[in-house]
C-alpha positions in Angstrom: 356.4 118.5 14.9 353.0 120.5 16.0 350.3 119.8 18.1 347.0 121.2 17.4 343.7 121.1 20.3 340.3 121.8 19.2 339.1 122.2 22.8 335.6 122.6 21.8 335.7 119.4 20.1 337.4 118.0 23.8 334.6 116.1 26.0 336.8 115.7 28.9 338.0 112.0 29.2 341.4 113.3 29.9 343.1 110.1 28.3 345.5 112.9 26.5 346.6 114.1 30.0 347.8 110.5 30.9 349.8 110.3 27.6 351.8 113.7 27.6 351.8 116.0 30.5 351.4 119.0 28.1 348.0 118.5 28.6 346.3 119.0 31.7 342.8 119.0 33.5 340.5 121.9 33.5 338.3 120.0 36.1 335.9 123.1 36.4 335.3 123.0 32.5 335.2 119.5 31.9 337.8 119.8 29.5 341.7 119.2 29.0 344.0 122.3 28.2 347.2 122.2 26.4 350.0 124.3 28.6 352.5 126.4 26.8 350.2 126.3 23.3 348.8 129.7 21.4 345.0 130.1 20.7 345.0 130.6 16.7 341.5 130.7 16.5 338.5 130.4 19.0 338.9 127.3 21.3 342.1 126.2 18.7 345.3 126.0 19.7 348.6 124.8 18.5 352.2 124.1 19.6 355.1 122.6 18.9 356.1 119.0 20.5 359.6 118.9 21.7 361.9 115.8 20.0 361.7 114.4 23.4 358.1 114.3 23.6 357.0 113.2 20.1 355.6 109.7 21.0 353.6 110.9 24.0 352.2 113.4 21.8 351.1 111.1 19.2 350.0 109.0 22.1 347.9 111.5 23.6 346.4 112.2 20.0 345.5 108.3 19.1 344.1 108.0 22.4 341.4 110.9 22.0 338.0 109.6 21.5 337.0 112.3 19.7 340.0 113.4 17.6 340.3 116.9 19.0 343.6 116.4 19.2 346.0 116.5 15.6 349.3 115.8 14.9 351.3 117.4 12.0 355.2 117.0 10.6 357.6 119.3 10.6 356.7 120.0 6.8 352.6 120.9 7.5 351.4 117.3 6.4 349.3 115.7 8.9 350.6 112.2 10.9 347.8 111.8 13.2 344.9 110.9 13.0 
């Protein structure tokens, strides 16, 4: 499973960083960053989710007012949202 953040698309509610600790608060920004996660393209960035940490990623992505935050299988095809 993968993780993708369009933190331009982020408006800082943070409601992602109380799902999954991956994300955290970029207070000075007004925006959430996603640790351990490559830019792929400008303010885009992607990861993979741990088996551990599946349902609080899919958590933090259905709790994201603004659907910055994406969710795909391990085969490309996208869960959420």
């Amino acid at each position: 499973m993968q993780v993708e953040f369009d933190r331009d698309t982020c408006i800082g509610m943070f409601q992602c960083v109380a799902e999954w600790e991956a994300f955290e608060r970029d207070e000075d920004a007004g925006k959430a960053d996603l640790a351990g996660s490559e830019e792929v393209e400008e303010d885009l960035f992607v990861r993979d989710v741990p088996e551990d940490a599946e349902l609080d990623a899919k958590f933090a992505a259905r709790t994201c007012p603004v659907d910055a935050i994406v969710i795909y299988d391990d085969d490309g095809e996208q869960l959420i949202p």
